[in-house]
N, C-alpha and C positions, 0 to 999 in steps of 0.2 A: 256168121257176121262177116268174116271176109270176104266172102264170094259177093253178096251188097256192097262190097265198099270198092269192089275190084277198079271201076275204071275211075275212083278215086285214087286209091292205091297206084297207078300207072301213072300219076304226075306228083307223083308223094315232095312239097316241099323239103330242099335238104336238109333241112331242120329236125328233119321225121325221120321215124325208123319205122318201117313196117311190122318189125316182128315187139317193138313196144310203144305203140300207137295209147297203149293206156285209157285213161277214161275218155280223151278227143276221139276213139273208137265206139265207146258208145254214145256220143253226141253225132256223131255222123251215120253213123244205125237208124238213130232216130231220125233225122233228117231224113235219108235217103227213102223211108219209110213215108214221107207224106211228099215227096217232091210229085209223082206221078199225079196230084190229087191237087195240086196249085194250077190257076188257070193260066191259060196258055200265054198271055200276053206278059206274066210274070217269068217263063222259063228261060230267058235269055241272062237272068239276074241270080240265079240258082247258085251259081259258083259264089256268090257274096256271102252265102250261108257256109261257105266249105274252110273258108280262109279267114282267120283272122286277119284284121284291121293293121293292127301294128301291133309290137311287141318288142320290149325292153327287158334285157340280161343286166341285173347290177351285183358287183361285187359291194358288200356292203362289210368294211371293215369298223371294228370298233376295239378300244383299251377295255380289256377286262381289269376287274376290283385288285385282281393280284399284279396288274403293269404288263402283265402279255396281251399277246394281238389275238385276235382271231378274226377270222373272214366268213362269213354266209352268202348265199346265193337266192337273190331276191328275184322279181318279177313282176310287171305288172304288163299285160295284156288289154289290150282295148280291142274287141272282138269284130263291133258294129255302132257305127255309131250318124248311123240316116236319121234316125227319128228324135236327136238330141244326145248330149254331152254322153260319156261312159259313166255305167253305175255300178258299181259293184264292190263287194267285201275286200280287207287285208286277211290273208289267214299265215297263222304262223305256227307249223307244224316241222317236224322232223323230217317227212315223209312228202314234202309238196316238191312235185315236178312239174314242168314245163307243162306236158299233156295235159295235169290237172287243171294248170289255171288257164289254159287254154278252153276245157271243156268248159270250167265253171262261169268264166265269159261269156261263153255261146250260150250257155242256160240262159245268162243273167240278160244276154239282147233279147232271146224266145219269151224271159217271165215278165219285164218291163213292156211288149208291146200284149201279152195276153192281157195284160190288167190295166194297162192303156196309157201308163203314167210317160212323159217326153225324155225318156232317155234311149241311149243304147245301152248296150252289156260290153263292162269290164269287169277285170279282176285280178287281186295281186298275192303275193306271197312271198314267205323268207321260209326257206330251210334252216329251222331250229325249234329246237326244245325248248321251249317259253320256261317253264319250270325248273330248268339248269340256270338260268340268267336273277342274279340279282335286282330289285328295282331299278337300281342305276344304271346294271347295264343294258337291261330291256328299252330304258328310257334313250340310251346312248344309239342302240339298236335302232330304233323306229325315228328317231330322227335323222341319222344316218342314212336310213331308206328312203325317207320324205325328201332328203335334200338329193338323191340320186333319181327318184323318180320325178322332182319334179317338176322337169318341161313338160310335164303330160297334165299335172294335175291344174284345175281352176274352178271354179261353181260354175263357169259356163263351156269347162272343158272332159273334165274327169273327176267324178266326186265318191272316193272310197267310202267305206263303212266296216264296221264289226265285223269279223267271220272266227272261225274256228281260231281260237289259242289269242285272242285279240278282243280290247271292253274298250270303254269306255274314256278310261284313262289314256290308253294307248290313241285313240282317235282325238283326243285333247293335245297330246302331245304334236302330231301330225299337223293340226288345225297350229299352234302356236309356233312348231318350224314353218312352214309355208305363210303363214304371216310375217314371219322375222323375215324371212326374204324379201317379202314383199312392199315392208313397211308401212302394213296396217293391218288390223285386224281384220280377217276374212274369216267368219262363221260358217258360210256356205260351203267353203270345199272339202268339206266332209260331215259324213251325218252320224248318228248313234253317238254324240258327244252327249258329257255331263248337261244334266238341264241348265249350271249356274253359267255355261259357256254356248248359249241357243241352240241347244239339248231340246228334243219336243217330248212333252208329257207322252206316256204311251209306248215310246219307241223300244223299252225294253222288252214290254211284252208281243210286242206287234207280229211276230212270227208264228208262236204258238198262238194266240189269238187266232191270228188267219185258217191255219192249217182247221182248229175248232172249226169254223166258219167253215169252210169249206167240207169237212164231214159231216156238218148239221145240216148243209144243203146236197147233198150226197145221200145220206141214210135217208130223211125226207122221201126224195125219189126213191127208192128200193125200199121204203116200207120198215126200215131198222127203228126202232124207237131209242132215243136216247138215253132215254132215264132208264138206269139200270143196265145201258149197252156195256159189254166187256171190255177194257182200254190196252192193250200192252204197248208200252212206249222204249224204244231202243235210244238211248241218250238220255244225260238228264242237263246239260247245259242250258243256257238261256231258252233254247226253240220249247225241249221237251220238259222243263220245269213249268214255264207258261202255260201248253199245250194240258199237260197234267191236272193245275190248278184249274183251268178255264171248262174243261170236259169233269172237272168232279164238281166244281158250283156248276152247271147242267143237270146233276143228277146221274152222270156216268161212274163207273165203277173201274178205277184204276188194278187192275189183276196183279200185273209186272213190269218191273222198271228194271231197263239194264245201264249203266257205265262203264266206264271202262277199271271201275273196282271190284264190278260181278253183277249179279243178277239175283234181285228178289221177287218173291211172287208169293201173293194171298190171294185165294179163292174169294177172300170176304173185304178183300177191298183195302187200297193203302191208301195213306193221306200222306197227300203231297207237300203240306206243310211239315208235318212230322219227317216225312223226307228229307226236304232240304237241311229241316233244323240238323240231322243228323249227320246229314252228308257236312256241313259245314265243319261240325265238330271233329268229327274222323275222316275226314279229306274221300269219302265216298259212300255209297249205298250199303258193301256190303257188311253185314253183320245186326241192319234195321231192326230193333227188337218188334215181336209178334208175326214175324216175317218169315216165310222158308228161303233161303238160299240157294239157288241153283245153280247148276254149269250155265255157263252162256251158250253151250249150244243147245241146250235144251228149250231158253229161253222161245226159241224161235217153234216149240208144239205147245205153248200155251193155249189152251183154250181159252180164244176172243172171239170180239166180235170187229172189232177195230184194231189195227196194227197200227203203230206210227213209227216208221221208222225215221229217229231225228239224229243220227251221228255222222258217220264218213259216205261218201260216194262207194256202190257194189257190196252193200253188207247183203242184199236180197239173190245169193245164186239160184240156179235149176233147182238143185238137190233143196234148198231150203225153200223155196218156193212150191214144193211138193208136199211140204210136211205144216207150212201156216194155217190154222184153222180159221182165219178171220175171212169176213165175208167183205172187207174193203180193209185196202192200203191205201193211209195218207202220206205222201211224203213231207216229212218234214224241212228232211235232209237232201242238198241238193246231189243228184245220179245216183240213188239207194239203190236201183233196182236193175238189175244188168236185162239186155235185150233177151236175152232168152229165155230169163223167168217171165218177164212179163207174156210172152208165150206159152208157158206154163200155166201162168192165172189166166190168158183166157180160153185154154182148155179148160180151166177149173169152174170158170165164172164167178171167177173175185174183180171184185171193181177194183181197179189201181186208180185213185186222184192222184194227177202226175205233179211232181215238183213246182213244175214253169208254172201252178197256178198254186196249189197249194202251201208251199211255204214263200208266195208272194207279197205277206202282210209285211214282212219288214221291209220290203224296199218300197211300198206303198205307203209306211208312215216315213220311212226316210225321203218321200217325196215330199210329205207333210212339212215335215222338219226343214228340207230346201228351200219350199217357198215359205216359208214362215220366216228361215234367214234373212232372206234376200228381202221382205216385204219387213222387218223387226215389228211382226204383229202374228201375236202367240192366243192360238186356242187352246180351251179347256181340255182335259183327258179325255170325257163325257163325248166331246163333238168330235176328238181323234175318233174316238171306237167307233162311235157310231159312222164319220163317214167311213174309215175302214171296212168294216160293216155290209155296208150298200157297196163297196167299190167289189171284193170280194167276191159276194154272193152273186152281182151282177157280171161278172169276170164266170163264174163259175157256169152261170148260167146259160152265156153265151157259147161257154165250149162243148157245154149239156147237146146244146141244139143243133151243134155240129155234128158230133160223135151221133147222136139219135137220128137224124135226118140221113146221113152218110151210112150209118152201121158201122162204124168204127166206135176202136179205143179212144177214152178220153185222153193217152196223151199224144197220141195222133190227130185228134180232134184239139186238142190245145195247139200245138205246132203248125196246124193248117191255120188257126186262128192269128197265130201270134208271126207265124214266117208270112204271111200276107201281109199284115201291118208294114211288117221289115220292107219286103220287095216293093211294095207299091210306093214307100218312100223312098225306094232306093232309083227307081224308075222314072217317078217324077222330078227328084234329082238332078239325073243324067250325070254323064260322067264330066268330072273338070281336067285340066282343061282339054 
């Protein structure tokens, strides 16, 4: 992957380090992978793919419950934003760096133009452990960051959502500081809110939803049948609980679920509902009664037929990519799959559905959700799914006929789809001033 990246690498902004490029290394893999194959009137625009838009460092301090201080290191990244406002999640993990919400940006411009909806890709983040923070000061937390990022944010500038260690709540709070500022209520500048705060029906499921969708018209093409198809799901948060529920009313057969509490697996099939109920009760999967318990790294030889990998960015290396039995990876999760494995599966001939379409359903109903704000006229759950549904499958379809006409990977074939979008608006543009 570095010798691809080299004359990338040779104007490294200072910002970067080369020897910890991180996950912005495999979003640049993947670019440099489809630039050759953009047509030529676009190559002059190529470098808009390589650099983030703009980018904001905040210290975000807050009074902890016992009267001490403490500091976190926040972010929010606007990647591209030619084809309308920035869209993308808050994630609130221990572990988020720069590089992270840097790639997860570049996803979110690549997934927004493959599915067609008027945004560009952002994306934000706080270094911390959600789970050390009491209500209040999670609450102290996320307003604290709202009021630091937000020159950037608007419904017609930058509009966050959900992502990892971040609900529902948390985007309420968001929504109600940037209205205090503002002195009125603005629904719009953020989505995945409560429904009783112009919350759209749908929107919890909408990720795992899609991902289904998208493997229903996947296996279709290659001849998988669903009913009865093998499921193993990596995550069980909002993407892979949906994902679960939605593939076993199909008629699919749930094998093995992993979290970050272990990993269960029944030859004869889990229910998802029993799942959650349990996971609720004992704060995880393992110990599921009628369930065998595995390592997690075993998890990854389960015999399937479908993988969904729904947790962190690079759970899918070489070495585990040699050992998956399934005959298609969904991503659920955005960057599961590092550039090398996916050279491994197509030595192997496992179809990979690449992220930028496959877990595109939530920011396709977070589209929903926007104009629904801005317009205060709300459709039924029924008319979510279903146009999700058609956007989806039609999204899916499109990048089918790319990858098949070209003979490429479908997430080479998404990229050519989705970085055309980018450039050609970025072209008709032009530069100001």
């Amino acid at each position: 992957m570095t010798a691809s990246l080299k004359p990338y690498l040779d104007t490294l902004p200072s910002y970067l380090s080369a020897d910890t490029l991180g996950p912005w290394a495999t979003y640049l893999a993947q670019v440099e992978k489809v630039v050759p194959m953009l047509e030529e009137s676009l190559q002059p625009h190529v470098e808009t793919l390589r650099r983030p838009k703009r980018i904001l460092i905040v210290d975000v301090p807050i009074r902890r419950d016992d009267g001490s201080y403490a500091h976190y290191e926040g972010y929010r990244v606007q990647h591209n934003t030619s084809r309308g406002p920035g869209k993308g999640g808050i994630r609130y993990h221990q572990d988020v760096t720069l590089s992270e919400v840097m790639a997860l940006s570049a996803w979110m411009t690549i997934k927004n133009a493959v599915v067609n909806v008027p945004f560009g890709g952002a994306k934000g983040g706080v270094r911390v452990e959600p789970g050390t923070l009491s209500r209040g000061e999670l609450e102290r937390l996320t307003r604290r960051y709202t009021s630091e990022v937000n020159i950037l944010l608007g419904p017609d500038k930058d509009i966050p959502a959900p992502d990892v260690g971040t609900n529902e709540q948390v985007m309420a709070w968001m929504m109600d500081t940037y209205s205090m500022d503002q002195g009125a209520t603005i629904t719009g500048v953020v989505t995945g809110k409560p429904i009783s705060l112009g919350g759209s029906l749908g929107r919890h499921d909408a990720t795992g939803r899609g991902v289904f969708v998208v493997a229903r018209e996947a296996a279709r093409r290659i001849g998988l049948e669903m009913k009865g198809a093998r499921v193993a799901i990596q995550g069980f948060g909002n993407v892979g609980d949906a994902a679960a529920r939605v593939f076993h009313n199909a008629g699919a057969k749930i094998v093995a679920v992993q979290d970050v509490s272990g990993s269960v697996y029944s030859g004869a099939g889990l229910d998802p509902q029993a799942l959650q109920t349990h996971r609720r009760a004992s704060g995880g999967l393992a110990g599921f009664p009628g369930a065998e318990s595995i390592d997690d790294e075993r998890f990854w030889d389960v015999d399937c037929d479908i993988l969904v990998p729904a947790a962190l960015e690079a759970q899918i290396t070489p070495a585990r990519a040699k050992r998956i039995t399934a005959r298609m990876v969904v991503e659920g999760a955005n960057g599961p799959t590092l550039p090398e494995a996916d050279e491994v599966f197509k030595e192997r001939n496992v179809l990979v559905c690449p992220d930028v379409v496959a877990n595109a359903g939530g920011v396709t109903v977070s589209y929903f959700e926007w104009v629904q704000d801005i317009y205060s006229f709300f459709w039924s759950e029924a008319e979510i799914d279903e146009r999700l549904d058609r956007i989806m499958a039609d999204a899916f379809a499109a990048v089918w006929e790319v990858a098949d006409s070209k003979g490429i990977a479908l997430r080479t074939a998404a990229y050519a789809v989705g970085a055309t979008r980018v450039l050609r608006a970025r072209a008709m543009r032009g530069l100001y001033p």
